[in-house]
N, C-alpha and C positions, 0 to 999 in steps of 0.2 A: 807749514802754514798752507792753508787752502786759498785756491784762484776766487776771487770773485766774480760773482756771476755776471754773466752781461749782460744780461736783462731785468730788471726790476719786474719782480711779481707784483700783482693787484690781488688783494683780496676780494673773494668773490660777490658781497656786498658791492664792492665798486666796480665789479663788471658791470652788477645790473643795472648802476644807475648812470653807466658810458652808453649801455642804449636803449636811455630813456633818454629822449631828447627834451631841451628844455619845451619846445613847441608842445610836445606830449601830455608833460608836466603841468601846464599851464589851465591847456585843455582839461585837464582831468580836474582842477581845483575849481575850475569856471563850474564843470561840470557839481561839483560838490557842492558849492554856494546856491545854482539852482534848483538842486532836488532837494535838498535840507529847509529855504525858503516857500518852497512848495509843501513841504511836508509839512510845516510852521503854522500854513495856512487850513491845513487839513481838520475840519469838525470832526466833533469826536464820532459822531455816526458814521463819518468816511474815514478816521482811520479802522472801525469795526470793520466796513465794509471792505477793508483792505486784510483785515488779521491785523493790524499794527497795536500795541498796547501804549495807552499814554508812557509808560513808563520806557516802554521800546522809543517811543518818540522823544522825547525828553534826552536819554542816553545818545542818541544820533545828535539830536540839536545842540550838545553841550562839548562833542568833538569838535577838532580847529579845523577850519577848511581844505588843510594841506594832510589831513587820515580821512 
């Protein structure tokens, strides 16, 4: 019979999200809500003037604020 280990491994998925603090997290969806709301607001002349394609708009506007 083999020893068990004495430390439980983390999958490396759950490293990354041990240092992303929740503060970070937060920040970053804040951050989501208001460029997506900004972009919502965008005429269709200023998304050209940006490159953006209604359809590029649209696909961003229709992700959930936590991608």
């Amino acid at each position: 019979m083999e020893p068990l280990p004495t430390t439980l491994s983390r999958s490396p998925e759950k490293k990354h999200l041990d240092g992303f603090s929740l503060y970070a997290r937060l920040r970053l969806w804040q951050r989501n809500l208001r460029t997506r709301h900004q972009l919502r607001r965008l005429t269709a002349e200023q998304l050209t003037d940006a490159g953006i394609s209604s359809s590029q708009r649209d696909s961003e506007l229709e992700k959930p604020f936590w991608r």
